[in-house]
LUMDREN-986275 format. One record per residue (C-alpha): chain; y, x, z; residue number from 1; residue in three letters. Coordinates in pm, whole numbers. Example, Ala and Ser with C-alpha at 12.3 -4.5 7.8 and 13.67 -1.06 7.14 Angstrom:
! LUMDREN-986275
 chain     yy     xx     zz resi resn
     A   -450   1230    780    1  Ala
     A   -106   1367    714    2  Ser
//
This chain:
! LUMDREN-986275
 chain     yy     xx     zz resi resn
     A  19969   2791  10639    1  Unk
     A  19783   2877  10346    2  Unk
     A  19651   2623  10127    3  Unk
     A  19346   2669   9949    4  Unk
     A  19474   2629   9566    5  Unk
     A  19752   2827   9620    6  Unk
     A  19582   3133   9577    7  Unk
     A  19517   2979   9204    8  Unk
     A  19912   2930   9125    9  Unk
     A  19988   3133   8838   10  Unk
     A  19620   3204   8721   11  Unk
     A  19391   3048   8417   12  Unk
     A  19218   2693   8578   13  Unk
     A  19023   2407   8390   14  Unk
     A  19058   2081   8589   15  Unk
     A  18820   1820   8549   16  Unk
     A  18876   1468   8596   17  Unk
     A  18660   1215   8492   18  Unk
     A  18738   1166   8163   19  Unk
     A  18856   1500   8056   20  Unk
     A  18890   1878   8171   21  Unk
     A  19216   2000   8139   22  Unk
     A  19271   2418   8087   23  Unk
     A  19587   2578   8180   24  Unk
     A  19793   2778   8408   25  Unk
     A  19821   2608   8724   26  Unk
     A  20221   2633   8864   27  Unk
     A  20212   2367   9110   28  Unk
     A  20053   2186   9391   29  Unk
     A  20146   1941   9582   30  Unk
     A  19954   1635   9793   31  Unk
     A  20024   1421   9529   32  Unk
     A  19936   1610   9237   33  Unk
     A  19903   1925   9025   34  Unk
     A  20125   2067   8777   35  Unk
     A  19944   2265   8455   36  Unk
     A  20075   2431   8169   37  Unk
     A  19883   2396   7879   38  Unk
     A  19815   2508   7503   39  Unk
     A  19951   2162   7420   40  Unk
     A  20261   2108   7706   41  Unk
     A  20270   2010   8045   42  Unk
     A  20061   1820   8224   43  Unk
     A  20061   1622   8576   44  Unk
     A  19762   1544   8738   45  Unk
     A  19720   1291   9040   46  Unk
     A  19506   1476   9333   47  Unk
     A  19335   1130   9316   48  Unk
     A  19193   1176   8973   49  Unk
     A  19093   1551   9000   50  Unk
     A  18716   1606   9091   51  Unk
     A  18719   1966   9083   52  Unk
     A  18931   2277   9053   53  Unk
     A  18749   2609   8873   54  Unk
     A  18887   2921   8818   55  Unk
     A  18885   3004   8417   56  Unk
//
């Protein structure tokens, strides 16, 4: 089965949370969280944080 966001793995993405929107290359997903490579390192974000997912 194909997930949605994994059609985004390996592409540009800006994540926004709350707080702050995150830019990077998006390697993982899982139901727990994201995994994005950034300009400044690595960064792990809980799916329950993330309100939404852009292309970028």
């Amino acid at each position: 089965m194909v997930r949605p966001l994994d059609s985004l793995i390996e592409k540009p993405v800006i994540v926004y949370t709350s707080l702050v929107a995150y830019r990077g290359i998006l390697k993982e997903v899982t139901e727990d969280a994201i995994m994005l490579r950034g300009a400044t390192g690595w960064h792990q974000i809980p799916m329950d944080r993330i309100k939404d997912i852009r292309s970028g």
